[in-house]
Structures are given as C-alpha cells and as structure tokens.
C-alpha positions in Angstrom: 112.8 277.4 142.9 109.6 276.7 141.2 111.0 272.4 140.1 112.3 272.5 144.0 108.8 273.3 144.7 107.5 270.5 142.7 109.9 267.9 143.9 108.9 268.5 147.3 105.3 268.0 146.8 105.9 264.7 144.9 108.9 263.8 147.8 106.2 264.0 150.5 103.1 262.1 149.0 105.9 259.1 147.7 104.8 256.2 149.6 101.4 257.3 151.0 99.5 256.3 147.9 97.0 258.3 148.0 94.6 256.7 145.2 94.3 252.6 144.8 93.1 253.3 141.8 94.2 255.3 138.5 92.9 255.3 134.7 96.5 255.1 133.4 100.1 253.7 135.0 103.4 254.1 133.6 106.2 252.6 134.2 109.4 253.9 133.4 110.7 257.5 133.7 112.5 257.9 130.7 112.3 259.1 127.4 109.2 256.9 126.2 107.8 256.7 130.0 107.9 260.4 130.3 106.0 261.1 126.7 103.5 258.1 127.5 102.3 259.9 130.9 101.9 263.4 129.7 100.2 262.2 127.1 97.6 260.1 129.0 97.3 263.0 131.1 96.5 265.7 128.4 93.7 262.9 126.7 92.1 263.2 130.4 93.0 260.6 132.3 94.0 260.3 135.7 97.9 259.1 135.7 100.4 257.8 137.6 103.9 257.4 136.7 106.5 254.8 139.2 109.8 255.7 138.6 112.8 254.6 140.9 114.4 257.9 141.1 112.7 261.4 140.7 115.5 263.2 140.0 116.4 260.8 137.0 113.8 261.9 135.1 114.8 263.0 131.8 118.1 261.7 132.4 120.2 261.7 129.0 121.6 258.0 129.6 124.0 257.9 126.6 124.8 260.9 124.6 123.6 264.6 125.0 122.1 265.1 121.9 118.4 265.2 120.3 117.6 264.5 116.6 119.5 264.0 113.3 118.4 262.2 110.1 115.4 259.8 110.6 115.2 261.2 114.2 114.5 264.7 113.6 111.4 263.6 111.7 110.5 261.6 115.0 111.5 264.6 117.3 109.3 267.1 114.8 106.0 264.7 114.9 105.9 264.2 118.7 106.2 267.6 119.1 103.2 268.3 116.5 101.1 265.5 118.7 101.9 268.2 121.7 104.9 265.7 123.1 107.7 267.2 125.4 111.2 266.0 123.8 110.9 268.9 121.2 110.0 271.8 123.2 112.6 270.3 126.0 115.5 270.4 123.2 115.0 273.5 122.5 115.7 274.4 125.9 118.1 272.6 127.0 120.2 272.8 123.4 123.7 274.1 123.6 124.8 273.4 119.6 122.1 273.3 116.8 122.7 271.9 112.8 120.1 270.7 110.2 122.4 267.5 109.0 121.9 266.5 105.3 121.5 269.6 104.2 123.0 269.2 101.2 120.1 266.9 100.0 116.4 268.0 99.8 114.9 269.1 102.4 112.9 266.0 103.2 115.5 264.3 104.8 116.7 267.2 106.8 118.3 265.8 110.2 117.1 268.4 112.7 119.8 268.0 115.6 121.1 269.4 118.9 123.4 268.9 121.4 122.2 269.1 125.1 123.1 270.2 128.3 122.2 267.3 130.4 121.1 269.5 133.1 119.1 272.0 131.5 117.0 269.0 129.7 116.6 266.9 133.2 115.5 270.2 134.5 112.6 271.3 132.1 111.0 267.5 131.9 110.8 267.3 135.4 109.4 270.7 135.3 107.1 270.1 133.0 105.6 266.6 134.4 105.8 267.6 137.7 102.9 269.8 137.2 100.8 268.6 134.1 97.0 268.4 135.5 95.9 264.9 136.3 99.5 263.1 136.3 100.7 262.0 139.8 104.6 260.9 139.8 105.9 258.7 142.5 109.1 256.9 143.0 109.5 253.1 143.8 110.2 249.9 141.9 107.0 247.7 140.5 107.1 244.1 141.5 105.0 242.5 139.5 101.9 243.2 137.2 97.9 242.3 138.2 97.0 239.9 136.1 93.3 238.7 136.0 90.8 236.7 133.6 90.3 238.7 130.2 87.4 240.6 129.7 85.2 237.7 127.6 83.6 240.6 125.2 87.3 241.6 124.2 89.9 239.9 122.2 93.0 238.4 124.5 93.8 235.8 127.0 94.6 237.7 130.2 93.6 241.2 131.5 96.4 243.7 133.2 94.3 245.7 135.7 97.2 247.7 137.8 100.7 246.9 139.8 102.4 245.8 142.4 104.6 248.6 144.3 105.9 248.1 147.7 103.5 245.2 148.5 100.7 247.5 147.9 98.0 246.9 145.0 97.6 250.0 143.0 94.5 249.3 140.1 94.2 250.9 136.6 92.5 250.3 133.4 95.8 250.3 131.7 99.9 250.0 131.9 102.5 250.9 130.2 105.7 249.6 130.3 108.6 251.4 129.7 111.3 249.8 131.4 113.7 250.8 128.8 117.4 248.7 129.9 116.1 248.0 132.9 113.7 244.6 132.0 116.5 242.0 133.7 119.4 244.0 132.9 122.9 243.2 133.4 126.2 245.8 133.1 129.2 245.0 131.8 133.0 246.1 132.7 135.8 244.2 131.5 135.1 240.5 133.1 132.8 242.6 135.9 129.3 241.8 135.5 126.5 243.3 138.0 122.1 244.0 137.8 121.2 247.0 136.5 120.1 248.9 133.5 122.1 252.2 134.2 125.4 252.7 135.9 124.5 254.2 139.5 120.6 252.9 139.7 119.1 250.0 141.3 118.3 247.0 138.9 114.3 246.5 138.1 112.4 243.7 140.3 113.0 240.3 138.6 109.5 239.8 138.8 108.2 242.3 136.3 110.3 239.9 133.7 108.7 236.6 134.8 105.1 238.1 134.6 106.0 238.6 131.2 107.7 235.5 129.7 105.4 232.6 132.6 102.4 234.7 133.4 101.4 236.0 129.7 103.4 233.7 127.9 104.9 236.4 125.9 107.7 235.4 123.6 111.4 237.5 125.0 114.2 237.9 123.6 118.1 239.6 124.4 119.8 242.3 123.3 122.5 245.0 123.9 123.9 248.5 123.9 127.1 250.5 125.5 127.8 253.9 126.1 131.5 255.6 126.2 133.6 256.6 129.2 133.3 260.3 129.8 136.9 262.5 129.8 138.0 265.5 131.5 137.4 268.1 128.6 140.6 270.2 130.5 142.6 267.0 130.0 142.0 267.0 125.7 143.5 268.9 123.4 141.2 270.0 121.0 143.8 272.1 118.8 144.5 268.0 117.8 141.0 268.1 116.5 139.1 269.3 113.5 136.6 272.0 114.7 132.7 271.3 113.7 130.3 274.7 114.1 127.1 274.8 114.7 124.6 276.5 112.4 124.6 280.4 112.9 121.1 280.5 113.2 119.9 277.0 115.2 116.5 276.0 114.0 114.3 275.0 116.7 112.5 271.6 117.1 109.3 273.2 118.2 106.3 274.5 116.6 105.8 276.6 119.1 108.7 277.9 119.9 110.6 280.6 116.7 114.3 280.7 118.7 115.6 278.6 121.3 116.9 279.0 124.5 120.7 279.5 123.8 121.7 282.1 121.8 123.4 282.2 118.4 126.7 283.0 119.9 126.9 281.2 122.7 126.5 278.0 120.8 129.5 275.1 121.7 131.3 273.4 119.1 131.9 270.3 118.5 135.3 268.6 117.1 136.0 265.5 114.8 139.0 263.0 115.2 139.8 259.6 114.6 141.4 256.6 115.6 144.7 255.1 115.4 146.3 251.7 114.6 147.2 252.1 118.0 143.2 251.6 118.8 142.8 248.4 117.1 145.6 247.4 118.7 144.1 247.8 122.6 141.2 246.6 121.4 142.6 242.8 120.2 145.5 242.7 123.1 141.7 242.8 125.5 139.5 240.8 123.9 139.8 238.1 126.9 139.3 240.7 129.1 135.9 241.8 127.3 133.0 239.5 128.5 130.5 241.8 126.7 131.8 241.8 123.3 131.5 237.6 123.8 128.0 237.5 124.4 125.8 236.3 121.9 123.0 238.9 122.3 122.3 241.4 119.4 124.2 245.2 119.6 123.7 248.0 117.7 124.1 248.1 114.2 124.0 251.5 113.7 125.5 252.6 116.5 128.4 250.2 117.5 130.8 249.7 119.9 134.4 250.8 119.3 135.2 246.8 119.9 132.5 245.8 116.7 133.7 248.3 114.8 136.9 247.2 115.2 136.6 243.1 114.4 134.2 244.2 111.8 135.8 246.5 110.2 140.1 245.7 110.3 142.5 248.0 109.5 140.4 251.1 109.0 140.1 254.8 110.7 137.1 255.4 113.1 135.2 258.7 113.3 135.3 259.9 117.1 133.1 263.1 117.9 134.0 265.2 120.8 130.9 266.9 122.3 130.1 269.1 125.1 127.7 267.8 127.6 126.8 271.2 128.9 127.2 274.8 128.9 129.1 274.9 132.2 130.2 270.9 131.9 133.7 270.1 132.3 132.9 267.1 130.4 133.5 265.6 127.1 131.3 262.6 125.3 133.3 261.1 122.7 130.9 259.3 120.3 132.1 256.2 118.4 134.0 255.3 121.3 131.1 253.2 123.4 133.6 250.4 125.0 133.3 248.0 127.7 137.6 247.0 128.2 138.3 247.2 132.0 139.1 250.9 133.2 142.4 251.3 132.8 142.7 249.6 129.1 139.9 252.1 128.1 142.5 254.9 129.6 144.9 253.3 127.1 142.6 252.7 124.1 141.1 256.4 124.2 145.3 257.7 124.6 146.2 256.3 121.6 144.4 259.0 119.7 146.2 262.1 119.5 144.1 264.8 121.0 143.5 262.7 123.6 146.7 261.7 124.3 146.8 263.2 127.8 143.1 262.4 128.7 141.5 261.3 131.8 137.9 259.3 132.4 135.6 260.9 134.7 133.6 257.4 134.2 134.0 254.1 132.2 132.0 252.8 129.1 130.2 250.0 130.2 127.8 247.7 128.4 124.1 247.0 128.9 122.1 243.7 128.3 118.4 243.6 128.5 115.3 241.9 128.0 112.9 243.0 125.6 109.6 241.4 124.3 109.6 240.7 120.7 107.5 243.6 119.2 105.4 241.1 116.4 103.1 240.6 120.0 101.7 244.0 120.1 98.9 245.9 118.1 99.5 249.0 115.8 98.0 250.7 119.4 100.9 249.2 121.2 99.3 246.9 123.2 99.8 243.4 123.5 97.6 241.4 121.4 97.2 238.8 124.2 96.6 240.7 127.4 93.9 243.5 127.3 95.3 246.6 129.2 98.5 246.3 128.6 101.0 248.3 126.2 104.4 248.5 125.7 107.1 251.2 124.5 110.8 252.1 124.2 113.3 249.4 124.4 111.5 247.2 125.6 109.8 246.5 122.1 113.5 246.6 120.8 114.3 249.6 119.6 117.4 252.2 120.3 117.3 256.2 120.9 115.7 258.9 122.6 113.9 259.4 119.7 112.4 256.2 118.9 111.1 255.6 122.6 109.7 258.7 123.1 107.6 258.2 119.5 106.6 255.2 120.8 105.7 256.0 124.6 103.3 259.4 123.0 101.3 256.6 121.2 101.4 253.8 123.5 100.0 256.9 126.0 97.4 258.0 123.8 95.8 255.1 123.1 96.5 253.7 127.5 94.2 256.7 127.6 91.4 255.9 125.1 91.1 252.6 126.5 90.8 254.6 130.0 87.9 256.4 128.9 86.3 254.0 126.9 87.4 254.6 123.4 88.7 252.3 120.6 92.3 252.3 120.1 93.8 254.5 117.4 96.7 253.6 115.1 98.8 256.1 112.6 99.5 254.7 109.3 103.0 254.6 107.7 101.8 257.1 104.9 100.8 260.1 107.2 103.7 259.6 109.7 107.4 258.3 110.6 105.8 257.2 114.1 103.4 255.4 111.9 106.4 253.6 109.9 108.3 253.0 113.1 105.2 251.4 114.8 104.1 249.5 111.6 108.0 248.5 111.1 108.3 246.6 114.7 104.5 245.4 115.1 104.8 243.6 111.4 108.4 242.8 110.8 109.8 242.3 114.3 113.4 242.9 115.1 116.6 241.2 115.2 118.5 243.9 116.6 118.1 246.9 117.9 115.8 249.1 115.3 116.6 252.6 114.6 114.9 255.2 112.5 116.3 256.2 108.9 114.3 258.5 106.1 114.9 255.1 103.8 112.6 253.3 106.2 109.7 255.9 104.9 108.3 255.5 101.3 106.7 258.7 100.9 109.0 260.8 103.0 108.9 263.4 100.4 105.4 264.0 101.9 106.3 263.2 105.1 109.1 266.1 106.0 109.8 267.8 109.2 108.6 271.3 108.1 105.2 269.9 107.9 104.5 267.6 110.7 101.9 270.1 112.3 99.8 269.8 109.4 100.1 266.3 108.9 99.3 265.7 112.8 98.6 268.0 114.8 94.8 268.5 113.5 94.2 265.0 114.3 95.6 265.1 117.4 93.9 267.4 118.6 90.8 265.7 117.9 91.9 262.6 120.0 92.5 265.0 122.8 96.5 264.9 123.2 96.8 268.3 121.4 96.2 271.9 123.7 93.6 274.3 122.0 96.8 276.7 121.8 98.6 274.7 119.4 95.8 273.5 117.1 94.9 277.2 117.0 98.7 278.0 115.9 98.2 274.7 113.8 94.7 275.7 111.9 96.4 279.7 111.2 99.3 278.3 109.3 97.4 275.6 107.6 95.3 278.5 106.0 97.7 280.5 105.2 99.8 278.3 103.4 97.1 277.3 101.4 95.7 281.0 101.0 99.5 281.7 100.0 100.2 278.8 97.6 96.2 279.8 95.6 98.4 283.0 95.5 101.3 281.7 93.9 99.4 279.2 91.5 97.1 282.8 90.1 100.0 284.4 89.4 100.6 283.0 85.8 102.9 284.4 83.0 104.7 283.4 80.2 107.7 282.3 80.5 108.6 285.2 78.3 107.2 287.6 80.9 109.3 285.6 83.9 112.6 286.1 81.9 111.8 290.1 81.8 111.2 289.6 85.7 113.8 287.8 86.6 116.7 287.5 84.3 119.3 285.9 86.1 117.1 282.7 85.9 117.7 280.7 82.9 114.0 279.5 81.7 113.7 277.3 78.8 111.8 279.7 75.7 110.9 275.9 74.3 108.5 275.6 77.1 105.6 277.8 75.5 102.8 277.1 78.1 102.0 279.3 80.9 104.5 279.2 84.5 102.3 279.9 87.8 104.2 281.4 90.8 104.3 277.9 92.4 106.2 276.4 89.0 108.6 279.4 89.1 108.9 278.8 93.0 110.4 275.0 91.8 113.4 276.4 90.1 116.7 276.4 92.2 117.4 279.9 92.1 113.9 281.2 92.5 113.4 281.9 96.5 110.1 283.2 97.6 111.4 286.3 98.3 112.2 286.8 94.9 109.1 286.4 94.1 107.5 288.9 96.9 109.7 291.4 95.7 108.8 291.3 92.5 104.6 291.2 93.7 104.8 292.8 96.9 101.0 294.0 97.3 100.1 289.6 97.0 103.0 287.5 98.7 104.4 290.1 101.3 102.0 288.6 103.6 103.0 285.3 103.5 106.9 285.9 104.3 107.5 284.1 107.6 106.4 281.1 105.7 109.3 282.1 103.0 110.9 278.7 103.6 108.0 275.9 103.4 106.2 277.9 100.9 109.6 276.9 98.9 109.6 273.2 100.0 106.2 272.7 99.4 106.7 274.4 96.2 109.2 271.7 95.4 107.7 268.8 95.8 104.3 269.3 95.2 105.2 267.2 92.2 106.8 264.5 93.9 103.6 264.6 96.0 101.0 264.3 93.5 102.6 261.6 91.6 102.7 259.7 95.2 98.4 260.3 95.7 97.6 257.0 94.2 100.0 254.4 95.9 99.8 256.4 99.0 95.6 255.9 98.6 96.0 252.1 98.0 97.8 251.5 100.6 95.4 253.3 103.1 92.6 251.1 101.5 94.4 248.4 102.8 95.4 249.7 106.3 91.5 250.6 106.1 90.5 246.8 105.4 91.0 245.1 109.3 91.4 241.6 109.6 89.3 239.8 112.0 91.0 239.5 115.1 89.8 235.9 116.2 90.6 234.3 112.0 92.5 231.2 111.9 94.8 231.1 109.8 95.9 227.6 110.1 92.5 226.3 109.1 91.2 229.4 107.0 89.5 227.7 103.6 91.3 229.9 101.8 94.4 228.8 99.1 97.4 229.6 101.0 100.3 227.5 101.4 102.0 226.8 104.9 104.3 229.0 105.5 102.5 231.6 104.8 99.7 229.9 106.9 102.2 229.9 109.4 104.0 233.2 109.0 100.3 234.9 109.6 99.1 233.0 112.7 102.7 234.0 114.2 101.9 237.8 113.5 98.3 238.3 113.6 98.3 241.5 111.1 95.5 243.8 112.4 94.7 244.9 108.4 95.5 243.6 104.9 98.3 246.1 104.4 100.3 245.4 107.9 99.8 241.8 105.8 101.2 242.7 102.7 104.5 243.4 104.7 105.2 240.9 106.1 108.5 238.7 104.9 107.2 235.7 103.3 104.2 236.7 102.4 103.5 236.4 98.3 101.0 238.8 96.5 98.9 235.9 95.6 97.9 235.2 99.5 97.5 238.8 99.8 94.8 238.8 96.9 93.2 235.4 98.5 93.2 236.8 101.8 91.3 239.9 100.4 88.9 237.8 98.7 88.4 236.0 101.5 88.0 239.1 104.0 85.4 240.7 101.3 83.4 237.5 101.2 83.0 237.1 104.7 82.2 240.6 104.9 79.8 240.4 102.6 78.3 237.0 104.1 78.0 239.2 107.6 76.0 242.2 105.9 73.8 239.4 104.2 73.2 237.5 107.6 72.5 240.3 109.6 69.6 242.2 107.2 68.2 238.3 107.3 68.2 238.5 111.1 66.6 242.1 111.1 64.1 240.7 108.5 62.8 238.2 110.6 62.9 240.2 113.8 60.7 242.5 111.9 57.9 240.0 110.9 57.8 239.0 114.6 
C-alpha cells in the first residue's frame, strides 16, 4: 500500500514539472541510474531522476541474481558508501551462497538469487521517498549544451535537459542510459530500436549530442539475455540439484539475516548441453544476424552461439534458476541466444531436462552505443564538458554490479559539483570501485569490462568483510553515508581493534599453547613467544577456541568471531603490502596538470608515448604509470618534470608575494 502511495504521488506531478531547475539530473532508471540519484540526494542535493517507465525501476533486465566473485566485493562497498543494491538483495533474495569458498576468504563471492518482484518493489520503495529526489517519467531529447565555464578545465558546459520540449536546468547530469544509447534488438534476421524487449527505444538525439555536439569519441558493443521457460514444463529430476548455503549471509552491513528464511530458500540445478546444441546452433547461423555483427560481446559472459564457434565439440554449463518465490519461471544461464523463436524451442530441447520445455519469451540480443571510457575523469565526468558524468554501460561495462558501483560515484561527485565542492576520486588500493573506475578511465575497453578479484592487487586488504571500515568512515564525511550507519561503522571499528590489542597481549609459549590446546600441532622449534592473533592464523584455531579457553577477555568480542579470524589471517599478507600500497598512493597523490601538453612537453619522451598520454590525459602520475605503452623511464621523466614545475610555481609565487609586499 505504502509503494502504491508513492507511485501515485510521482504519477500525478509526471509532466507538470514543477521545478526548471535542479542541482542534480539523472538519467536512466536502472541499476547505476538508481544508485547515482540516491546518492546525490543523501550528499544534499536537490535531484531529479527521468526515467521512461516508473514501474521499471529496478527492473532485473537479464538474470535474477546479485553478486558472486569480483561482484560481491562491488555489492559489499556500495553498500558500505550507504548504496541500495545491498540492502535491496537482501530483501528481495530467494537463494544465498558465498562462491569460492574453498579459497581464502578475500575472494569470497557473496551471491543471491532474486525474486524479480520483491527487488523492483523495495528500489522503487526506497527512491520513491528519499528526501530531496524527485522521479519523473519521460524520454530526454537532447542535452543543454552551452560555452564552458572559462575558470574551469573543458570545452563545453552541460547545464540541464531536454524532456518533452521543455528545458529543465541543473548543475550537473548523469547519464545512465545503460542499452538504451541508440540501441538495436536482435531476433533471428528481426532487427528493431530499443534497449530492452517491451520499452521504447531512447531519443536518437541524446546519441548525436554526444558523438557531433561534444565531440566525444563512441564506440559499439553487445550483450543477449536467454529465453525464459515454463519451470512446470522442465524436468529438474534430469538435473543436478545445487543448495543454497543453510545459513545465507547477507550483503548488508546493516542488516544480520535477510528477508527469506533459511528454509524457504530455492534451489538451483546444473545441466549441460548436448551435441544436439551445437548442432542447432551451426544448421542457424544464417538465420542469426546478431552473432554476424562485428560489434564486441561478452567475454565473460557469452552467448550460447560464441560459446559454441569458440569452443567446438565441448559440453556447456546451463544453470536453472528460479526467478521468484512464487514465479512459474525458469532462467537458464549460459543459454543467452538470439536464433529465431522456434529454433531456440529446438536448441534448448535438445538438452535432456528440458526436453519437453516451453519459452515464456525469446533470447534476444542488444547492441548499443557507449562512449569510450579513456574520456572521463577518475570523478566520472567527462574531461571535455564540465557538468557532465557518465555511468553503467554506457562507459562499457557489463552487470548490475559494475553499474551500480559506478552510478554511487558518478552521484557523489554530480553532487559535490552541485554544492560547490571539488570532485572526489577512490584509489584502486582502498577499493574495487576504485580499481573498476581507475581500470576504464586509464585503460579503456575493448569489450565489455567485468569485475574479477585478479583485477585488484591488494585484494587481500581489500575483502568484503571489511568494506565498512575501509569506506564507510570516508563516506560519511563526503556526506553519502546516514549518521546511523557511520555510528554502526565507528562501534565495530573499535571493537575490532580493542579485540585484536586483546588477542596480540595474550602471549605464551608455544609450550603453554600445546597444554591449551592440544589437538593443534605447534612446531616446539619455534622458541619465541605466540600472541593470541599468531595462534588465531593457524587453520584449526577458531576464535572461539580461543574465548573458551580466556572467557573473562575475548567473550566480548564473539559476534565478530568470524573477521576477528580473517583479519587474523592476513594481517601478514597486509603488512608486507604497506609499502607498495603507500607508493602507489604517492603517485595517485601527485596530479598532473590538467592543461600540460604532452605533444610539446620539453621533457625526453618518445612519440608514442607522447601520443599515448595526450590520447588519455591521466589525472595523476600513477593512473600514468598504467597505462599500455607507457615505459618506466617516461614515468620517472614525467615526475621530474611535474616536481620541477612544481617547484618553479612555489618559487614564482613567494617572488610575486615578495614584491607585493615591498609595494
């Protein structure tokens, strides 16, 4: 009753416009659109998100399902910077599993299935009545460009939209036009405009703003999604079953269960293809216009046709997966296809426990626009046009995850720029937003990017049990964090740390440990003294060993049982990571002049890296250092060069000051 409510507040005021001007506009309504607004919002500014259809928001476009290894991390952080996907997955979850977890805990995969519903439900919910946030439907035109602000770096200015022939101003936009940026779907030889089956296709306009207007360099890609089947039509005694965890772990900091229950979790179930697959798939091939097109697809996540001409002669994983507590249907991932209709009925009945199954709707494919990523600052904004910033797939990457990483940032710092304040940027060695943002804004993509724990150097610092105190603190003092979490945030800060001074005072021989616990095998050779925090680092020893053995010092500390063990582990790992990890924040910490010239710069550097740094434009010496092409010897000229100039301005200015003085 209470979303009804809000819809019909929002269904009356759509297309009365009630302001002509707002601090912040977003574009988009999904995953990165929806994170970007709330997040201006919470920072204080006045926001207004266009999306073409209310009751799309949160729509789960592809599969129903949240997380996993890489994305987890992404899922955890957003949450600890006060995002929405995190608390919304742990509402809407129907089937919860920490993947990897036969590998250390930093590259844990927190995951979940999703009812579609539920999730749809509780963003709407939630945006609908965030403070300060104004959500209206319609389709943008075109953006306001005017002349750049002459104080500030750029050659245009973004100062609002076009929507319904009516000028609506802000300080900044944010695009997050996810599939929609000139898209096209695919069926067989059936091609029509649109990002998403069943929506209206985004004005053309938007997309020539972008590539005549700005001049900003676009390029293609692509992406599918599976037909959906009849989950009564599948037998699933055919298929391997796949429980969840007995106790689902929640992606929220705030939240210690989730919505659904341990019991009345859904399974999921594993099968493969056939020869009989491969088969289909090269008798259609000349029915396929999709798989033709040269535009880049997934890598990681690819069509059942890829897979297929890629990979000849082999069995395919297919997962069967619920999309909702009460959903008669079933999502079978690995099988994203864009045949005609009926060959996709054969294809998926050549694989035994769907032998008998029908499609509730095709697969289709999806090509898009998106602007090459290289453009933006570590802020997300476009380098060239002041107000402007960009997040999701649009800036080329894939998932829920990624996007709504992306569109928290992008909304944080749409916000500062709002209210006045200098952009803000996370660095890859605090944060997997900060390696996903430093990955795309330095490196660029060829095809769609997607987030992976080997992407991270330091992920054994950065882990999901400890995003909150690796962001949350600084969030909150950029404003995007509620007092309510950073007081949750502060409490377990402290009393980890009063916990592991704990552990590190209780010292023993290891003689004494052996007496104490004799079922762990401690090497006698090692004749130093073992703290409570070395003991902690041995496989068998669990914290609640531990507390039972010293009840009146560690009982205390037991809901933090588990991260009190993983930071026992690898506090090693993480102290032999403090130096690099500080060099390379020196670096991010040394920016590069925004107006240098690179291809003129009296510096020795040969051409192509001349070249290769004009083309990106790092914003600091260690987004520089990363960059393909780029040898260590222009790196150490470039700092030299940086240092002298730096050095040259100090001396200039106390000159200037001097003289002013005598006057």
């Amino acid at each position: 009753l209470l979303q009804h409510y809000f819809l019909s507040l929002v269904s009356r005021s759509v297309g009365h416009f009630p302001r002509q001007h707002y601090d912040v506009i977003v574009v988009g309504g999904g995953h990165a659109g929806t994170e970007a607004a709330a997040a201006a919002a919470r920072l204080g500014a006045e926001t207004l998100l266009i999306t073409q259809k209310i009751h799309t928001i949160g729509a789960l476009s592809c599969n129903p399902s949240l997380g996993g290894v890489g994305k987890g991390h992404l899922v955890r952080e957003v949450d600890a910077l006060d995002g929405l996907c995190g608390r919304a997955g742990d509402w809407a979850g129907i089937s919860f599993s920490i993947l990897n977890r036969r590998k250390g805990p930093a590259v844990w995969g927190p995951r979940a299935q999703l009812d579609r519903q539920r999730y749809r439900e509780f963003m709407q919910s939630e945006l609908l009545s965030t403070p300060r946030l104004t959500v209206m439907e319609g389709s943008v035109e075109e953006l306001l460009v005017t002349d750049p602000n002459p104080e500030q770096p750029g050659q245009h200015r973004v100062n609002g939209i076009c929507l319904g022939g009516h000028p609506i101003s802000a300080s900044s936009v944010v695009l997050t036009t996810g599939t929609f940026l000139s898209g096209s779907l695919f069926i067989g030889q059936t091609t029509s405009p649109g990002g998403r089956i069943g929506d209206a296709p985004s004005s053309a306009g938007l997309s020539h703003t972008l590539r005549e207007r700005l001049g900003l360099k676009v390029g293609r890609l692509r992406t599918g999604t599976p037909p959906r089947i009849v989950k009564d039509s599948v037998d699933l005694s055919l298929a391997t079953l796949n429980p969840p965890d007995s106790s689902p772990t929640p992606f929220s900091f705030m939240n210690t269960h989730t919505r659904c229950r341990p019991e009345e979790q859904l399974p999921c179930y594993l099968t493969y293809t056939t020869p009989g697959v491969e088969r289909v798939v090269r008798e259609s091939l000349h029915l396929n216009c999709h798989i033709q097109q040269d535009a880049k697809g997934p890598r990681y996540c690819p069509s059942i046709e890829s897979r297929v001409l890629r990979f000849p002669g082999r069995r395919h994983q297919v997962w069967l997966e619920p999309e909702g507590l009460t959903s008669d249907l079933l999502y079978p991932q690995g099988l994203s296809m864009t045949m005609p209709p009926d060959v996709q009925l054969r294809l998926i009945r050549e694989i035994p426990p769907l032998h008998k199954a029908e499609i509730h709707m095709p697969g289709y494919g999806v090509q898009y626009d998106f602007v090459c990523p290289t453009q933006l600052s570590p802020s997300l904004q476009v380098k060239s046009t002041q107000g402007l910033f960009l997040a999701g797939q649009i800036n080329g990457t894939t998932g829920y995850e990624e996007a709504a990483a992306q569109g928290l940032w992008a909304g944080v710092n749409a916000g500062r720029r709002a209210l006045s304040k200098p952009p803000v940027a996370l660095s890859r060695t605090e944060s997997y937003i900060g390696v996903l943002i430093d990955d795309l804004v330095s490196r660029g993509v060829t095809e769609p990017y997607r987030m992976f724990t080997s992407r991270a150097e330091f992920r054994t610092s950065l882990r999901p049990d400890n995003a909150d105190l690796r962001l949350t603190l600084k969030g909150f003092e950029l404003g995007c964090v509620s007092s309510s979490r950073h007081q949750k945030a502060v409490r377990v800060k402290n009393s980890l740390q009063d916990a592991l001074a704990a552990l590190q005072a209780l010292s023993l021989s290891t003689t004494s440990w052996k007496r104490k616990i004799p079922d762990v095998h401690v090497s006698e050779a090692n004749s130093n003294m073992l703290s409570g925090i070395e003991m902690l680092q041995y496989k068998d020893v669990s914290f609640q060993v531990l507390a039972s053995i010293f009840p009146e010092v560690l009982l205390p500390f037991m809901e933090f049982s588990q991260r009190l063990k993983i930071e026992a582990v690898y506090r090693p790992h993480c102290e032999s990571n403090k130096r690099e990890i500080q060099r390379i924040q020196e670096e991010e910490n040394m920016s590069l002049p925004e107006d240098i010239d690179y291809l003129s710069l009296p510096v020795s550097l040969s051409q192509e890296v001349r070249e290769v740094l004009h083309r990106a434009r790092p914003s600091t010496l260690g987004a520089a250092t990363r960059l393909e092409g780029i040898t260590p010897a222009a790196v150490v000229n470039l700092f030299n060069y940086v240092c002298f100039a730096e050095k040259r301005k100090k001396t200039s200015t106390r000159s200037s000051f001097s003289q002013q003085s005598k006057w």
